[in-house]
C-alpha atoms as an extended CHARMM CRD file, in Angstrom:
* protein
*
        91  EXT
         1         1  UNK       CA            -47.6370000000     -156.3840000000       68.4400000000  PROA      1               0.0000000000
         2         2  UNK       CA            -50.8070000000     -157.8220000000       70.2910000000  PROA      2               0.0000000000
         3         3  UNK       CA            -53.1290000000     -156.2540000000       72.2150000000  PROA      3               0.0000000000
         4         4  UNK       CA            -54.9590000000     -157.7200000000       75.2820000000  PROA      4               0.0000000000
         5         5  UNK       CA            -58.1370000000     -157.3760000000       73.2500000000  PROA      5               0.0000000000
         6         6  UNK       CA            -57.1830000000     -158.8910000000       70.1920000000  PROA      6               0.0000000000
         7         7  UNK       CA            -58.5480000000     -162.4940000000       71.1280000000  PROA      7               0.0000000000
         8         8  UNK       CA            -61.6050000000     -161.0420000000       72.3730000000  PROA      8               0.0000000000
         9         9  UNK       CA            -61.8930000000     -158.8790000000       69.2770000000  PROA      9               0.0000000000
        10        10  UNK       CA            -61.3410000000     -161.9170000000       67.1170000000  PROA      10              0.0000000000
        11        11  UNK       CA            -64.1100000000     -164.0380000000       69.0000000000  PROA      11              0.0000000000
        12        12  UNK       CA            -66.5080000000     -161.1930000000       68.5220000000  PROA      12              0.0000000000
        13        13  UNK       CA            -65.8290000000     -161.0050000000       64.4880000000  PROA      13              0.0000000000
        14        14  UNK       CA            -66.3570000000     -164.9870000000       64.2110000000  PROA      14              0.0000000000
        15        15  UNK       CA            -69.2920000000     -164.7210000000       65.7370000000  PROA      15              0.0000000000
        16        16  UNK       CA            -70.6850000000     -161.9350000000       63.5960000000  PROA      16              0.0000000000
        17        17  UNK       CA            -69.5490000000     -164.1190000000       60.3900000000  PROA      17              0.0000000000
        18        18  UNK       CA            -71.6140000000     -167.0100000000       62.4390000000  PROA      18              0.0000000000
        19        19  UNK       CA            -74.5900000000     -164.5960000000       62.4950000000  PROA      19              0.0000000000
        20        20  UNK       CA            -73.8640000000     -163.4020000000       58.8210000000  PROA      20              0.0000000000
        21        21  UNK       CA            -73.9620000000     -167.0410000000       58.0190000000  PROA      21              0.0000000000
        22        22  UNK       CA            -77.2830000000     -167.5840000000       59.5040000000  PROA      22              0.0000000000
        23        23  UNK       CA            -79.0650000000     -165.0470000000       57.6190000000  PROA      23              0.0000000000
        24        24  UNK       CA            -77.6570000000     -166.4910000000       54.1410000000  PROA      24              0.0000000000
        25        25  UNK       CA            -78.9730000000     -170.0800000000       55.4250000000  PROA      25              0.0000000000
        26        26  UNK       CA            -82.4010000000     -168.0280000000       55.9910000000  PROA      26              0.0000000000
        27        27  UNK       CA            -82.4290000000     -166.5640000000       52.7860000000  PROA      27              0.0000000000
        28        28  UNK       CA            -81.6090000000     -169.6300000000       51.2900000000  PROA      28              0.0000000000
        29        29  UNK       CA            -84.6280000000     -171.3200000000       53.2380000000  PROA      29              0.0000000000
        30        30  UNK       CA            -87.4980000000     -169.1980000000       52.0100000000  PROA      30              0.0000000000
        31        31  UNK       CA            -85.6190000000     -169.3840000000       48.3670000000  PROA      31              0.0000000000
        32        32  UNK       CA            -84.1540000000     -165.4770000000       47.9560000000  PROA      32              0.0000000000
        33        33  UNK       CA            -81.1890000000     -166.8040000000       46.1890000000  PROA      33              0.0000000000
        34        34  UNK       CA            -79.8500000000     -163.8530000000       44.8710000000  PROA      34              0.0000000000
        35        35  UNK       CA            -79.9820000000     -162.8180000000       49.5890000000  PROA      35              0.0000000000
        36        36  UNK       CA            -78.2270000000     -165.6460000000       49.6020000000  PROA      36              0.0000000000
        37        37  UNK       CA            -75.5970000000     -165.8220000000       46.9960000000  PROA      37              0.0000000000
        38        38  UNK       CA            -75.3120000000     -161.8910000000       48.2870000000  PROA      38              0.0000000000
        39        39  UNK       CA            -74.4700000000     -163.2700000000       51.8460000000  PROA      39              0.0000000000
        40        40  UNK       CA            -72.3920000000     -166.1380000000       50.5740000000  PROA      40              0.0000000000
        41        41  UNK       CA            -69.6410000000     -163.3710000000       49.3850000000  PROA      41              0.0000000000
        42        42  UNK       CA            -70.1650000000     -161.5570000000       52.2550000000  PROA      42              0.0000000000
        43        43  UNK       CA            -68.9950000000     -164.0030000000       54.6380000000  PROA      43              0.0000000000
        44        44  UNK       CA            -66.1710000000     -164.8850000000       51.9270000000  PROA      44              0.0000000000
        45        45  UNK       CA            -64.8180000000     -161.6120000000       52.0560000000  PROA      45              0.0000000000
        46        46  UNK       CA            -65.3100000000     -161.3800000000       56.0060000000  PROA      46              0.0000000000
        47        47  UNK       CA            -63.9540000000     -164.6350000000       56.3510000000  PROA      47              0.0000000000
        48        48  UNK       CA            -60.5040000000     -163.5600000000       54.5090000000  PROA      48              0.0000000000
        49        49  UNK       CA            -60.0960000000     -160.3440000000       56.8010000000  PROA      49              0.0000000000
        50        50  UNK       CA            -60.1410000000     -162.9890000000       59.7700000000  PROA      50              0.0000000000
        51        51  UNK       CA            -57.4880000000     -164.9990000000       58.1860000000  PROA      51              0.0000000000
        52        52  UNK       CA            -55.3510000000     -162.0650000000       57.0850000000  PROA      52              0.0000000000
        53        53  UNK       CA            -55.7700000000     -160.6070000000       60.6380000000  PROA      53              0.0000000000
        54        54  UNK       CA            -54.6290000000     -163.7880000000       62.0880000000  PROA      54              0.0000000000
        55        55  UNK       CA            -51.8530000000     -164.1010000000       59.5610000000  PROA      55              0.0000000000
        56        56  UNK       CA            -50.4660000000     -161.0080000000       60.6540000000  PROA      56              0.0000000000
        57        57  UNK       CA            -51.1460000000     -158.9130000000       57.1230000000  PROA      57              0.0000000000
        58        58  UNK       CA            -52.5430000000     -156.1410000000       58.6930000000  PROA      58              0.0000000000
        59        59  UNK       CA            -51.5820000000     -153.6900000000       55.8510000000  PROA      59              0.0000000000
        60        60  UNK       CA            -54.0900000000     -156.1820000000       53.0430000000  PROA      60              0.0000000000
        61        61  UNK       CA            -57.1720000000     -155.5220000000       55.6520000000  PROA      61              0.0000000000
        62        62  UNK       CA            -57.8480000000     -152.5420000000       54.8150000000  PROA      62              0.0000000000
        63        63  UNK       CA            -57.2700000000     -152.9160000000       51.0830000000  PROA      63              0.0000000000
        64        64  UNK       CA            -59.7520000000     -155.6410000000       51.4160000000  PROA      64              0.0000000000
        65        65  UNK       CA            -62.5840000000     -154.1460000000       53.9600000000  PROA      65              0.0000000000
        66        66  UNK       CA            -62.5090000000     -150.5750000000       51.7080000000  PROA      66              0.0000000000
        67        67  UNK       CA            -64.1860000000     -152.3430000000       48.8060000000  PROA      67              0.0000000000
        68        68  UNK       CA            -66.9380000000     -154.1180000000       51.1900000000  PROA      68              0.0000000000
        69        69  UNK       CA            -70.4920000000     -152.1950000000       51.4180000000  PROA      69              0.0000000000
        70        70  UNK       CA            -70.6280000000     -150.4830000000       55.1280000000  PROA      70              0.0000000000
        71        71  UNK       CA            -73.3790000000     -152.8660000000       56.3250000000  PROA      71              0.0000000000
        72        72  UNK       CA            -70.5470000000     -155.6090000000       55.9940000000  PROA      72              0.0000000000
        73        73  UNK       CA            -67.4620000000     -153.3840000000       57.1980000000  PROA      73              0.0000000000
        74        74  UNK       CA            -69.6110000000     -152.8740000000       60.1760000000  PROA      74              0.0000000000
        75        75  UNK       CA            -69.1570000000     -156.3600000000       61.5280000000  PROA      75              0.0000000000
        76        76  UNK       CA            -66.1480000000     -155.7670000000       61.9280000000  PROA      76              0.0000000000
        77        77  UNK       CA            -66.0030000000     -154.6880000000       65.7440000000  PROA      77              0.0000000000
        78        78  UNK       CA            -64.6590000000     -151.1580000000       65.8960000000  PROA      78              0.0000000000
        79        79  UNK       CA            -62.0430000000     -151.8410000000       68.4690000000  PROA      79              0.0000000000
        80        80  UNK       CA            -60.4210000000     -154.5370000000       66.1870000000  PROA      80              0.0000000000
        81        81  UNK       CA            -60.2820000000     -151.7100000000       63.3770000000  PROA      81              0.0000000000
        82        82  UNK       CA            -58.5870000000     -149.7250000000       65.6020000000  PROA      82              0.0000000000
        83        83  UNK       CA            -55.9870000000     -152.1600000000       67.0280000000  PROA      83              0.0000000000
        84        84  UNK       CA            -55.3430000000     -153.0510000000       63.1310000000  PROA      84              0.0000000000
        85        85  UNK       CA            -55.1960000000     -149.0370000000       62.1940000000  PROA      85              0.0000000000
        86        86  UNK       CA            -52.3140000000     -148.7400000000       65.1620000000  PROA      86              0.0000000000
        87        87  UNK       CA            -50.2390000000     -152.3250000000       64.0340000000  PROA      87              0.0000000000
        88        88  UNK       CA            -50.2440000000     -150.6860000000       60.2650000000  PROA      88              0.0000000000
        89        89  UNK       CA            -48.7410000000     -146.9660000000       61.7540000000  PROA      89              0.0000000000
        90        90  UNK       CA            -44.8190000000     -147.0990000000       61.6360000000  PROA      90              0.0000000000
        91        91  UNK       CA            -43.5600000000     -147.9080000000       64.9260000000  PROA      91              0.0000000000
């Protein structure tokens, strides 16, 4: 099940790992390492909710985005969380 959104939604999350990734090349600039190493899982863990969202394993997002601090979960755009929440509800 798609939604007419869920390319949008998609875009929007890549770009807030894009944005994500800017601040850890920031950090990393002015030499906060430990910002930076921070970031660099951040945008690991983000990174693998894309791919399972595009792979279709809707049910491992969540299992994934519950152990991420709420300044990260929140890049997630709240429509996508939605869509996922309704693909993961028995049909």
């Amino acid at each position: 099940m798609k939604t007419k959104f869920l390319k949008h939604d998609l875009k929007r999350f890549s770009d807030a790992i894009a944005r994500w990734q800017a601040l850890c090349d920031r950090a990393a600039k002015v030499g906060d390492m430990e910002m930076a190493r921070q970031y660099e899982q951040d945008i690991k863990d983000l990174t693998d909710i894309y791919n399972l969202i595009v792979d279709g394993k809707y049910e491992l997002v969540f299992d994934l985005a519950w152990e991420l601090d709420t300044l990260v979960q929140d890049q997630i755009p709240r429509r996508l969380v939605k869509t996922i929440e309704r693909m993961c509800k028995p049909q």
